[in-house]
C-alpha positions in Angstrom: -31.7 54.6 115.9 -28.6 56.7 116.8 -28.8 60.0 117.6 -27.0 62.6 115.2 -23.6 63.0 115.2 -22.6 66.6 116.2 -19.5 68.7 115.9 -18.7 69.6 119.5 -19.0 72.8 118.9 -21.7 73.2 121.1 -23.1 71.6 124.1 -26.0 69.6 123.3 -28.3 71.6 125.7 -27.7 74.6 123.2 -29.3 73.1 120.7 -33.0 71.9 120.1 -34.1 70.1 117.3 -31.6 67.7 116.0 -34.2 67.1 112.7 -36.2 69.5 111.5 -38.9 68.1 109.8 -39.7 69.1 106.2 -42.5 69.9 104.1 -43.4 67.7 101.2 -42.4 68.9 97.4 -45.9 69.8 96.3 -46.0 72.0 99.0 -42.9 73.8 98.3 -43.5 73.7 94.4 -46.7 75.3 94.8 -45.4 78.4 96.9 -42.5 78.8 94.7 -45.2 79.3 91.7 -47.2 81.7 93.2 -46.0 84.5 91.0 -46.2 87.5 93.8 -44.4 85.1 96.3 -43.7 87.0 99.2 -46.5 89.8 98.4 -49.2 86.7 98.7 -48.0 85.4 101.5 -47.2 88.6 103.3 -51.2 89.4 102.5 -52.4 86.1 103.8 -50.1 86.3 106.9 -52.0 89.3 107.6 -54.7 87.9 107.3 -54.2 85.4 109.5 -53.0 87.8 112.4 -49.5 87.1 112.0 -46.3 90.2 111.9 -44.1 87.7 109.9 -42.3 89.6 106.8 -39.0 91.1 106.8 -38.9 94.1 104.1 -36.7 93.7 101.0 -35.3 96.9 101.9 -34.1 95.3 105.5 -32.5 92.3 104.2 -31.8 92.2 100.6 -30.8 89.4 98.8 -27.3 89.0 97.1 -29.0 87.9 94.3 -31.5 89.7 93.0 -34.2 88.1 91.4 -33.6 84.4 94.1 -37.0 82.9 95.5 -36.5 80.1 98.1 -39.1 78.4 100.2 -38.2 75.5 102.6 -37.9 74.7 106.1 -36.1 76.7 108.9 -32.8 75.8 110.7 -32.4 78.4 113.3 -29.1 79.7 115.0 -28.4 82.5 117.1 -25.5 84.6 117.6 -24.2 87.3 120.2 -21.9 89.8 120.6 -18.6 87.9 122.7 -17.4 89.7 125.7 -13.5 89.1 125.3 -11.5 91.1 123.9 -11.5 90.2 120.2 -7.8 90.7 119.3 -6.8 88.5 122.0 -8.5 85.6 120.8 -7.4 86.5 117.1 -3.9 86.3 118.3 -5.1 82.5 120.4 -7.0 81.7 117.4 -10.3 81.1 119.5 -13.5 81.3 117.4 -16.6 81.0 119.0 -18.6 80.6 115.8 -20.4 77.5 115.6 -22.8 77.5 112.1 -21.5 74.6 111.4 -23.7 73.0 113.7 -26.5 73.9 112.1 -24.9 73.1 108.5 -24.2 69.6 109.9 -27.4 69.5 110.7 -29.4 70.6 108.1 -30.8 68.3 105.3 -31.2 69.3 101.4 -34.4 72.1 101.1 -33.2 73.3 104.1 -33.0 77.2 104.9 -30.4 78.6 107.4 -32.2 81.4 109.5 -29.6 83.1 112.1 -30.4 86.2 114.1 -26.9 87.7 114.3 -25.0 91.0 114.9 -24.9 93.8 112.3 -22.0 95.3 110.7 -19.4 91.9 111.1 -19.6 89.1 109.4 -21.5 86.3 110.8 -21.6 83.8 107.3 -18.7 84.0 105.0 -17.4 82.1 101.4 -16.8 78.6 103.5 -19.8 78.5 105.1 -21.6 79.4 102.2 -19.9 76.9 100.5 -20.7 74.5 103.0 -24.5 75.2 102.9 -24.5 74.9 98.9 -22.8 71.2 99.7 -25.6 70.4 102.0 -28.8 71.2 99.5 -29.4 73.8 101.8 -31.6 76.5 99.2 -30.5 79.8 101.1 -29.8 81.8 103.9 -31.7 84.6 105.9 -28.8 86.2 108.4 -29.9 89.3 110.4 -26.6 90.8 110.2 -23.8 91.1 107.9 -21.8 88.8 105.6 -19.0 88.5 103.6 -17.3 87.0 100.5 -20.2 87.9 98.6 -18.7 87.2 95.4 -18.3 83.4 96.7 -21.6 83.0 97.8 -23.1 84.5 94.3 -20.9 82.1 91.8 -22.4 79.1 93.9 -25.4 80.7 92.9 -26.6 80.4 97.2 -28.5 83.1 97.8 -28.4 85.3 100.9 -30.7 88.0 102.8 -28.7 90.1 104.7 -28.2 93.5 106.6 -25.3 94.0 103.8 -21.6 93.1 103.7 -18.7 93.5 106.0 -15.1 92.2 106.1 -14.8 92.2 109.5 -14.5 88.6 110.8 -17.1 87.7 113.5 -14.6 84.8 114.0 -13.3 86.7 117.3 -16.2 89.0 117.8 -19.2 87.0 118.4 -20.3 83.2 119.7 -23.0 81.1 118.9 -25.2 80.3 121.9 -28.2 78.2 120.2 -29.2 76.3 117.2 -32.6 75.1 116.4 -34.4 77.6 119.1 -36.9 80.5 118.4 -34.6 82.6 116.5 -35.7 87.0 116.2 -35.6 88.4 112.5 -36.0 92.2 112.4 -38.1 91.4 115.5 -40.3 88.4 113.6 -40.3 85.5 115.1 -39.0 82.2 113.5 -39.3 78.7 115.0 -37.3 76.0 113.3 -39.4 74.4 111.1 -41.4 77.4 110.2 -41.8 77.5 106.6 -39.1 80.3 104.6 -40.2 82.0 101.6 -38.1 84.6 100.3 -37.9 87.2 97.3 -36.3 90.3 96.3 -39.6 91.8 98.1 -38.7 90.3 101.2 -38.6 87.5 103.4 -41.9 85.7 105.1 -41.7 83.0 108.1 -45.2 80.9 108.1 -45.8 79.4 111.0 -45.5 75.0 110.4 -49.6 74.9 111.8 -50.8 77.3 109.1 -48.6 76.8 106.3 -51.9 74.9 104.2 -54.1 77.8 105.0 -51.6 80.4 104.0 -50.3 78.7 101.2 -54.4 78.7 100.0 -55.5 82.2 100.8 -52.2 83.1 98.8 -53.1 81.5 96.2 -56.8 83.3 95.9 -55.2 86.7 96.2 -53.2 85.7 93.3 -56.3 84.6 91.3 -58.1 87.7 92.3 -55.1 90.3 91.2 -55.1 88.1 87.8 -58.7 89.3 87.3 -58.1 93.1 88.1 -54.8 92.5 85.5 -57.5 91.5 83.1 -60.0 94.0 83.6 -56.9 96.8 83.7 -56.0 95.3 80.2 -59.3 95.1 78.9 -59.9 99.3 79.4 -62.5 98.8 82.2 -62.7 102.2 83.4 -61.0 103.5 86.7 -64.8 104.2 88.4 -65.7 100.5 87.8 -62.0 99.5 88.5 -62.2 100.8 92.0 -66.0 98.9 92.3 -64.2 95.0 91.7 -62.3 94.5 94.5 -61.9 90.7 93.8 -61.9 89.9 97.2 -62.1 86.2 98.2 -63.8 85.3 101.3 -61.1 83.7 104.0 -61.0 80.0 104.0 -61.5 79.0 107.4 
């Protein structure tokens, strides 16, 4: 079998993973119907040992009530160290998240640590993405052409926007490498799932025994929802803690 086809737009060594593998559709369909997505899964990544949320607050979606869950496809970008005008007048971009759109397959989720306060994704990209199947994108950073991104309806989780090009400000060194969200760590592959809570990477080895300890704190809060409806009192609310043992 052939390898991939790439753009040139990076030397192969930068990039790792020319396939990310997926994750089958009941897995994904079951995450996405947990009804506290994030929250769960933030509880049962504690649980687990893990530091892998990004708060709401940090990186809000562009549109509001999106919740995605898929597979990771990672790129990283840094700050360039020519002067930017120069290449603006040259027309020399070193952005390159095109790889990792070329790249990606449908489900997918773009994940790229970036550089605040320019733009590191933009209406082309984005549009780009939504061509690909690709269900969102996490960017630690800024974006622009918002309005672009939100009439494809592609969701994004950023740092806010900006209408400064990073087209002559910053370069793409690596895609499909151990990327750093709000200092969480995200492997490609890792399993996304994202709200207007926040965002959660799940580590691919323990994305079953998240996905069921999630799923039991769900069950349990449904119970205290009952017993809050039903007028148990606050003393004997504060007694039925519904807590599930962990599933080893």
């Amino acid at each position: 079998m052939s390898e991939k086809a790439l753009t040139g737009k990076l030397p192969r060594e930068a990039i790792g993973l020319l396939e990310v593998p997926g994750y089958d559709r009941e897995t994904i369909d079951a995450f996405l119907t947990l009804e506290d997505l994030t929250g769960a899964v933030s509880d049962a990544l504690d649980e687990h040992g893990i530091d892998g949320c990004v708060p709401g607050s940090t990186l809000p979606p562009t549109l509001p009530h999106a919740r995605i869950c898929g597979p990771a496809v990672t790129l990283r970008n840094i700050e360039q160290r020519n002067q930017p005008f120069k290449d603006a007048v040259n027309r020399v971009s070193k952005m390159a998240e095109i790889e990792a759109h070329n790249l990606a397959k449908p489900g997918d989720v773009l994940v790229i640590q970036g550089l605040d306060k320019i733009s590191n994704m933009g209406g082309l990209s984005a549009t780009i993405a939504k061509r690909q199947g690709e269900v969102g994108a996490i960017v630690d950073g800024g974006i622009r052409d918002i309005d672009q991104s939100r009439q494809l309806g592609f969701p994004i989780w950023s740092r806010g926007p900006s209408s400064v090009t990073g087209k002559w400000r910053l370069q793409t060194v690596a895609v499909n490498h151990v990327v750093s969200i709000d200092g969480k760590q995200c492997a490609p592959g890792d399993l996304v799932v994202a709200d207007e809570g926040g965002i959660c990477f799940v580590p691919r080895e323990i994305v079953q025994s998240v996905l069921k300890r999630a799923q039991e704190i769900i069950a349990g809060e449904a119970k205290r929802y009952k017993d809050i409806n039903a007028g148990t009192p606050v003393p004997e609310l504060a007694k039925k803690t519904h807590v599930y043992k962990f599933a080893e």
